[in-house]
C-alpha positions as CSV (number, residue, x, y, z in Angstrom):
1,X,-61.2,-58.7,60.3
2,X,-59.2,-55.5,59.0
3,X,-56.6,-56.7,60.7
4,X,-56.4,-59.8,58.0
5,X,-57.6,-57.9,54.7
6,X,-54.3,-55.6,55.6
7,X,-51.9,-59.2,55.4
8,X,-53.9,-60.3,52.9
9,X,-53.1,-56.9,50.7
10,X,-49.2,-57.4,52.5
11,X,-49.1,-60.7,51.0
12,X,-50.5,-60.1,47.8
13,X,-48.1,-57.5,47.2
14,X,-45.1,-59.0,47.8
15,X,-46.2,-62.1,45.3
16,X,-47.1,-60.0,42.7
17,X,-44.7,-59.9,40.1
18,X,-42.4,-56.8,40.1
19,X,-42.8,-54.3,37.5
20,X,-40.4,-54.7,34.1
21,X,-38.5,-51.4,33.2
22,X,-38.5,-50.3,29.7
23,X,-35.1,-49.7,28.3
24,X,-34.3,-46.3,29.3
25,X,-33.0,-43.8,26.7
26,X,-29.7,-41.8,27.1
27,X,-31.6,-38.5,28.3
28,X,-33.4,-40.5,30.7
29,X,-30.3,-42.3,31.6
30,X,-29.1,-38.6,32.2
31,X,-31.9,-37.7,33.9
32,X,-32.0,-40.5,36.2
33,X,-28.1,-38.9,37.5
34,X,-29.6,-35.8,37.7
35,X,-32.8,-37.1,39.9
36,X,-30.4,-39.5,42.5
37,X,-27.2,-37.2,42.5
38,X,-28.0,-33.6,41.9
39,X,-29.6,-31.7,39.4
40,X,-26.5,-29.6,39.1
41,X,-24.8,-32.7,37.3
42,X,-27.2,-32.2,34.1
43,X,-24.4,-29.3,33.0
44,X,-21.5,-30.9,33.9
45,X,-22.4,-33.9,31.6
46,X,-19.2,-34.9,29.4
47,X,-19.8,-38.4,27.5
48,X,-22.4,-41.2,27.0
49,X,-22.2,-44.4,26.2
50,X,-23.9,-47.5,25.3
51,X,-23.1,-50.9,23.5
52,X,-25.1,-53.5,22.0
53,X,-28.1,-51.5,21.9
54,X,-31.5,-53.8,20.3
55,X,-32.4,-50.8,19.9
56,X,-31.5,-49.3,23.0
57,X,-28.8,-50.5,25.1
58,X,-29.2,-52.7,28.5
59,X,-26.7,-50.5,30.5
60,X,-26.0,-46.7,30.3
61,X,-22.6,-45.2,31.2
62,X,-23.1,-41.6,31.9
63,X,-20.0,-39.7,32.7
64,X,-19.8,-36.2,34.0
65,X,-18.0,-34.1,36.3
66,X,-18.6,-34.1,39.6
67,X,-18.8,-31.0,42.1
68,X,-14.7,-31.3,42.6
69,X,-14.2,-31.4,39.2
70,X,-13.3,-34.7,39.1
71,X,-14.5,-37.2,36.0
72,X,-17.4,-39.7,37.2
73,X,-19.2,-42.2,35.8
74,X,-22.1,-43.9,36.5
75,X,-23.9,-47.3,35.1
76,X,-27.6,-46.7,35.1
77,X,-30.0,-49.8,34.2
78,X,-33.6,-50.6,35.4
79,X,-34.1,-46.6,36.3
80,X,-31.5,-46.8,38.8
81,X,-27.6,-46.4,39.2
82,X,-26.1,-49.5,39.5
83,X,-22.3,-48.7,39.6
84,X,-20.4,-45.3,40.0
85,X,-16.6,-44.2,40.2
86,X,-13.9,-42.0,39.7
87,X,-12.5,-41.9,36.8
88,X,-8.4,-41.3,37.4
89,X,-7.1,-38.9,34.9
90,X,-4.6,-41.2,33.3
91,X,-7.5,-43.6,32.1
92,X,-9.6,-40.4,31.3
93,X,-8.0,-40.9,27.4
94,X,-11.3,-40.9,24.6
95,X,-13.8,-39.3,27.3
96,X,-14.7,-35.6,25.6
97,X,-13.9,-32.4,28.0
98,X,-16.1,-30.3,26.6
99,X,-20.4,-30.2,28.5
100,X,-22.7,-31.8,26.8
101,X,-25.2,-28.8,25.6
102,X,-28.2,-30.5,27.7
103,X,-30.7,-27.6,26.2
104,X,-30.0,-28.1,23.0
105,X,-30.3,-31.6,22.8
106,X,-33.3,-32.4,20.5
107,X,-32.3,-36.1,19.4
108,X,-32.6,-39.0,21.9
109,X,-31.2,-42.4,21.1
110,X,-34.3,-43.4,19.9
111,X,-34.3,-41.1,17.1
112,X,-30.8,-41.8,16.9
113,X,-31.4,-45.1,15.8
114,X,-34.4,-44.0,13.3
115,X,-31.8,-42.3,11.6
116,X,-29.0,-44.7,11.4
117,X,-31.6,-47.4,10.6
118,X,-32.5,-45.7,7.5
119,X,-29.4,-44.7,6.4
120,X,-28.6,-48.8,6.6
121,X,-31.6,-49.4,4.8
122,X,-30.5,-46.9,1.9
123,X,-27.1,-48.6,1.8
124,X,-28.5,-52.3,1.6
125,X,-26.9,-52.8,4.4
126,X,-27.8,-55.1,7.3
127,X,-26.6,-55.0,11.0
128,X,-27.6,-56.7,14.3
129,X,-27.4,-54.5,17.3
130,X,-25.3,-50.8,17.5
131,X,-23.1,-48.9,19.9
132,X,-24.0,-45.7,20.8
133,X,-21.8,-42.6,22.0
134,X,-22.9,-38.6,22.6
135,X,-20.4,-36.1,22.7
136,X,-19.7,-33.1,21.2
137,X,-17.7,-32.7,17.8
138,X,-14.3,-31.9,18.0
139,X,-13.2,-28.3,18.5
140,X,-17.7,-27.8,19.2
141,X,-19.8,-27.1,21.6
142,X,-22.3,-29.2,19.1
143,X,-23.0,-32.7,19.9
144,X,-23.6,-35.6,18.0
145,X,-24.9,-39.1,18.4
146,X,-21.9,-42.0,16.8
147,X,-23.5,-45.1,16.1
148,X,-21.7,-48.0,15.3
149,X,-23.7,-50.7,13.3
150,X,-22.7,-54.6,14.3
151,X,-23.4,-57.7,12.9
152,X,-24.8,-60.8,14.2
153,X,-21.3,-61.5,15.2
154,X,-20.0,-58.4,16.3
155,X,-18.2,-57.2,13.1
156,X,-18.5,-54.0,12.6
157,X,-20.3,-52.8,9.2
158,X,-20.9,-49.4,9.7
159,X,-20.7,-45.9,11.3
160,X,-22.8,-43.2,11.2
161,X,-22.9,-39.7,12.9
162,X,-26.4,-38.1,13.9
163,X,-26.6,-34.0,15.2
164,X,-27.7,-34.4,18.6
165,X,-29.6,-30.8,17.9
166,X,-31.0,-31.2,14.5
167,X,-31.2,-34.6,14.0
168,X,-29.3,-34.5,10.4
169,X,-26.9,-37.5,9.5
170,X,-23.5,-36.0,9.3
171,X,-21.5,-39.0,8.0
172,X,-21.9,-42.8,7.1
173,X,-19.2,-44.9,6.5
174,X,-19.7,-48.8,5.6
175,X,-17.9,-51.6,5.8
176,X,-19.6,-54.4,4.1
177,X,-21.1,-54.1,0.5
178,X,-24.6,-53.8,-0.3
179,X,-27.2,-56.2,0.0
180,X,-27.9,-58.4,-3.1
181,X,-31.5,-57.3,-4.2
182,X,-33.9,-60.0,-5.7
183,X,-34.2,-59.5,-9.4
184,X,-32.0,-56.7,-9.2
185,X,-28.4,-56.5,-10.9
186,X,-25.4,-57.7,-8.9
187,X,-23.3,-55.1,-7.3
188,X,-19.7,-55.1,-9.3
189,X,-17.1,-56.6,-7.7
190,X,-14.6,-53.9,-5.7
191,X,-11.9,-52.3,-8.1
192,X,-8.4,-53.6,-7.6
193,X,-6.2,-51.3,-5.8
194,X,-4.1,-49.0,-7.5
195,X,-0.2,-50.1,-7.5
196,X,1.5,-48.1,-5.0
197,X,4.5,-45.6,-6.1
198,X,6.7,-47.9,-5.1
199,X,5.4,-50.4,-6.8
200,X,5.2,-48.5,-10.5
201,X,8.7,-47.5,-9.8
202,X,9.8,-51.3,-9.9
203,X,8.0,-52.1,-12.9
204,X,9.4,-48.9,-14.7
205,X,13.1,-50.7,-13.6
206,X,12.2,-54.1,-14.2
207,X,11.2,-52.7,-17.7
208,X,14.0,-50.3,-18.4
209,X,16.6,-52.7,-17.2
210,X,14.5,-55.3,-19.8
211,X,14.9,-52.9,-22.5
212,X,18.5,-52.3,-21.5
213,X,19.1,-56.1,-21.3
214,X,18.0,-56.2,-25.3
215,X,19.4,-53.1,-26.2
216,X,22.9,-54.5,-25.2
217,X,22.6,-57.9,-26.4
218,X,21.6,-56.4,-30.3
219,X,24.6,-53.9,-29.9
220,X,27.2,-56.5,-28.9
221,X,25.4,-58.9,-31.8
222,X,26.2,-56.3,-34.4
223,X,29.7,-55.5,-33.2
224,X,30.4,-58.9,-33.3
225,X,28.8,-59.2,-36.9
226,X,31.4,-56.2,-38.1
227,X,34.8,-57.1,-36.4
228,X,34.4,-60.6,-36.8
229,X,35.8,-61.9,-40.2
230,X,33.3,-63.7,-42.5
231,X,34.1,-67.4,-42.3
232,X,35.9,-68.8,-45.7
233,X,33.5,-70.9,-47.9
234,X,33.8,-74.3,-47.2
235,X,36.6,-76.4,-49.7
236,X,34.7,-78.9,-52.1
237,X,36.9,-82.3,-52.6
238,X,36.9,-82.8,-56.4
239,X,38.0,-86.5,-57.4
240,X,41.0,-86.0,-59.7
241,X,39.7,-87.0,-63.6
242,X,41.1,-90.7,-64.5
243,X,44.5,-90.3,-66.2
């Protein structure tokens, strides 16, 4: 009789459906390295991305050096890795050298995406999905969260930067205009571009050599009017008077 509750339980497991992970964050994502390759990875982490994140991303790639100092990544979905390689130096190009500071990072891509989600909302600006990326700032130990805001067909409308410490939006930069709001008055059309030097520098020709043009043609006209001898006055026939 135990004997069959225990296949019964065997059984009942196996046809129960298996459990759905969440999508994970990035510092989960980072975490999860940490957990199945080493806890001393967490300060050797260099770069995260993530794309088409609704809000978070599907697929994680964390990339980090590893304990030869060579430039790893890893694909992390479902709370495992998936994928992992070496990254050779000559395709290294765009991937930040400089350690993530994993104590001071305050902001997870959840609050990331609060962030840039408001700052779209203040620009009347709409977007699909985003791209995420951590790394620090140039020439900084400081790291920052760049989002880049996507359509519905993957244009890009938008980019904004989010301190990975303090959580303050850094820059926004967008690429669409505003949103037409109901009732409200219709945004101007853009300005025209300003003519570039070169272009001013043809008009002032095209002009001068206008001006030039007429200055010449009155000049010659009045020469011509002064050496020119004033034509005789035409000769009336008279019939002779009848002799």
């Amino acid at each position: 009789m135990k004997t069959s509750v225990i296949r019964l339980l065997a059984i009942a497991s196996l046809l129960a459906p298996a459990p759905l992970f969440a999508q994970a964050t990035g510092k989960e994502a980072m975490r999860i390295v940490a957990r199945d390759r080493g806890a001393d990875y967490l300060p050797r982490m260099l770069h995260l991305f993530g794309e088409n994140g609704l809000p978070q991303p599907a697929i994680w790639r964390v990339v980090a050096r590893d304990r030869q100092n060579l430039v790893r990544e890893f694909y992390v979905s479902k709370g495992a890795i998936i994928a992992e390689g070496v990254i050779p130096p000559a395709k290294a190009n765009g991937i930040s050298g400089t350690h993530l500071p994993i104590d001071r990072l305050a902001i997870d891509s959840t609050q990331a995406f609060l962030k840039a989600e408001q700052a779209a909302r203040a620009a009347k600006v709409g977007f699909d999905r985003l791209h995420y990326q951590l790394r620090c700032l140039e020439l900084s130990t400081n790291a920052a969260w760049f989002l880049t805001l996507v359509d519905t067909q993957g244009l890009k409308v938008g980019e904004v930067s989010v301190g990975a410490s303090t959580g303050t939006v850094l820059t926004q930069t967008w690429f669409r205009r505003p949103l037409a709001v109901a009732g409200g008055p219709t945004p101007p059309p853009p300005a025209p571009p300003a003519p570039s030097i070169w272009e001013k520098t043809k008009n002032g020709l095209n002009r001068g050599a206008t001006g030039v043009r007429t200055g010449v043609g009155n000049t010659a006209g009045w020469i011509q009017r002064k050496v020119t001898p004033a034509p005789a006055p035409p000769t009336r026939y008279l019939t002779p008077p009848a002799r």
